[in-house]
C-alpha positions, 0 to 999 in steps of 0.5 A, a space after each residue: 539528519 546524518 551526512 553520508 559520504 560516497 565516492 566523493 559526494 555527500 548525501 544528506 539523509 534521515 538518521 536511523 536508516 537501515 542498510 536497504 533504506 540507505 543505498 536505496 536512498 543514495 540510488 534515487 538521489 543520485 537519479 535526482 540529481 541527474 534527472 531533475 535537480 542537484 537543489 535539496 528540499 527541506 523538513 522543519 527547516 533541515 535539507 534534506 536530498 531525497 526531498 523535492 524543493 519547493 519549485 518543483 514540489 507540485 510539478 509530478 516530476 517523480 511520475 513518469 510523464 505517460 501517466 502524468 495527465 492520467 494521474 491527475 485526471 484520476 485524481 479529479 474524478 475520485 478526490 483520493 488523499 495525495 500523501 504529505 511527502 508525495 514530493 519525496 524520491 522514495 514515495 511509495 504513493 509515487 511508486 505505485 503509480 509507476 508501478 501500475 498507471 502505464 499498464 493501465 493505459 492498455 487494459 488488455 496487455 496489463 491483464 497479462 501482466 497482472 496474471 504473473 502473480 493473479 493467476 485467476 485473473 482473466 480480465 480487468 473489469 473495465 467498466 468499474 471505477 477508472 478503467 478497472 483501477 482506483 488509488 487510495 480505495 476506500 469502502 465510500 459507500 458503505 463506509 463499514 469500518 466507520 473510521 475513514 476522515 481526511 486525516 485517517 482511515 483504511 485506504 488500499 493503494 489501489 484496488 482491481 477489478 477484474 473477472 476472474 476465469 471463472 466468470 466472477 467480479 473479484 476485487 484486488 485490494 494492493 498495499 504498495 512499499 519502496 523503502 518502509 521497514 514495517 507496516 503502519 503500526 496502531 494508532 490507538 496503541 499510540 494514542 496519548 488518549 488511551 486509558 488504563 481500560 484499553 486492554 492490549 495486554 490481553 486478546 483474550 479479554 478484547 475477544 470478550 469485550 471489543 469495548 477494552 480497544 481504543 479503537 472500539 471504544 473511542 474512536 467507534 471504529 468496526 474492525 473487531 465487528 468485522 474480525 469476529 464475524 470473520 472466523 474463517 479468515 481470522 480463526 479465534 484459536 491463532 488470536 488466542 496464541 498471541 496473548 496480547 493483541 497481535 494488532 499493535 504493531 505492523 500486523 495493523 496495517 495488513 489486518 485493516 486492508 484485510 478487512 476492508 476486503 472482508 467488508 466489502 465482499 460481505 456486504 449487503 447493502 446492495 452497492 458492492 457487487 465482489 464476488 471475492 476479495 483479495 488483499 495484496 502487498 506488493 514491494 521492492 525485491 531488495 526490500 527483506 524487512 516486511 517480511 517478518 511481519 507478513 509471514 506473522 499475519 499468513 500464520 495468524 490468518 491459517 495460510 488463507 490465500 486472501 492474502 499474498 505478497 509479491 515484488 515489483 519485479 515480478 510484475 516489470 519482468 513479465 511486461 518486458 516479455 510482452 514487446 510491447 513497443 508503448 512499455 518500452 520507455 517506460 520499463 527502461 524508465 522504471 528500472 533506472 529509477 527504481 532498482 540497484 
């Protein structure tokens, strides 16, 4: 923990903030401590300001009251995973709900919405899932990546779906970050369990033998099933300029929700009926760290428009265009919350 002080106040934060982190940090702690309460949370018996205390830890006091209600009743029918600082001011579970929930009350007007970065959308499919959206997706019926439990898995922020204009049933599979620098990195790479046997050295030899992953190997997870049955989205001769596995670090995370996707559409069990898929992230417009990253994975992936990124604001500024007098709290609300 370090202690920053601003204008007179003294914020308490995680040490190894980057500049972006920082003064976002500072902007939502200071709408905490105005809007909710000046009482620090604590981790491992440190206080920490961006955490809630403990008395208002399960209250939903970080969503927008709107979609309080919404949020848990969608949380009643699907069960989905609540993260473990869903009590953090810079939650992106949280943001995402803010993001997407209020334009979801109104599916007619958050298609307009949605088409400022979807401009193949025509409507959202309502009669799928919760009013066409469910957070913390996840392939639950053919479970095809075999790598989801309670504590792990390839879970979308939230999923769309939606008929596009030319009639098909598509789904839009978001990753949503605030503050995070880069996207989660791999957990076999990680692992104190990998052996000398597990080759990220080489994508070479993982192309000829899956079984040198961790992944594969230990854990029986399909993402190099599903990557090598998938030239056409992860063409071998980009793998191959990478050397090493281009997995390991924040390519994990984009490459797991990407074939997610691929799993889904291509299935042929009979209990998905996507036409397409799409994976999107979407994140804050100050936020310039994810790029690096994403602009790796578009050159991997061959510039395969399965894959885009757009920020929030695209989304808040189109819905303000609208009128549309049951936003205007909210899009007032969001602002002050969110943007700097």
């Amino acid at each position: 923990m370090k202690i920053v002080e601003r204008k007179g106040r003294q914020y308490r934060l995680p040490a190894g903030l980057n500049e972006f982190q920082q003064e976002m940090y500072i902007h939502l702690i200071d709408w905490k401590w105005k809007y909710r309460t000046l009482e620090p949370g604590y981790y491992r018996g440190n206080p920490y300001d961006a955490l809630l205390p403990d008395s208002l830890r399960e209250k939903l006091v970080l969503i927008h009251p709107s979609v309080v209600d919404d949020f848990n009743s969608h949380w009643e029918r699907f069960q989905f995973k609540k993260h473990k600082f869903i009590n953090h001011i810079a939650s992106s579970q949280i943001a995402c709900v803010n993001l997407f929930l209020p334009l979801f009350r109104y599916p007619g007007k958050a298609a307009q919405v949605l088409q400022a970065v979807k401009p193949d959308l025509q409507e959202i499919a309502v009669n799928q899932f919760d009013s066409g959206f469910q957070l913390e997706f996840w392939d639950d019926r053919d479970k095809s990546l075999n790598d989801h439990t309670q504590a792990a898995g390839t879970e979308a922020d939230i999923a769309i779906a939606y008929y596009s204009k030319i009639g098909d049933l598509d789904l839009w599979l978001i990753e949503h970050k605030l503050t995070e620098h880069e996207f989660t990195t791999c957990g076999g790479y990680r692992s104190h369990g990998r052996k000398p046997r597990h080759r990220c050295d080489s994508i070479t030899e993982i192309l000829r033998n899956k079984q040198l992953c961790y992944y594969a190997n230990v854990s029986d997870y399909r993402y190099w099933d599903v990557t090598i049955d998938n030239e056409q989205m992860f063409p071998r001769k980009n793998l191959l300029e990478f050397g090493t596995c281009p997995f390991q670090g924040g390519l994990n995370q984009l490459w797991r929700n990407q074939l997610l996707g691929l799993a889904i559409e291509n299935s042929t069990s009979g209990k998905w009926n996507f036409k397409r898929v799409y994976f999107s992230v979407v994140h804050h417009p100050k936020n310039r760290h994810l790029e690096a990253s994403m602009n790796l994975y578009r050159k991997l992936m061959g510039l395969n428009d399965r894959f885009f990124s757009f920020t929030s604001d695209l989304l808040i500024n189109r819905a303000k265009q609208l009128n549309f007098s049951p936003w205007e709290n909210w899009l007032t609300w969001y602002e002050d919350l969110y943007y700097f």
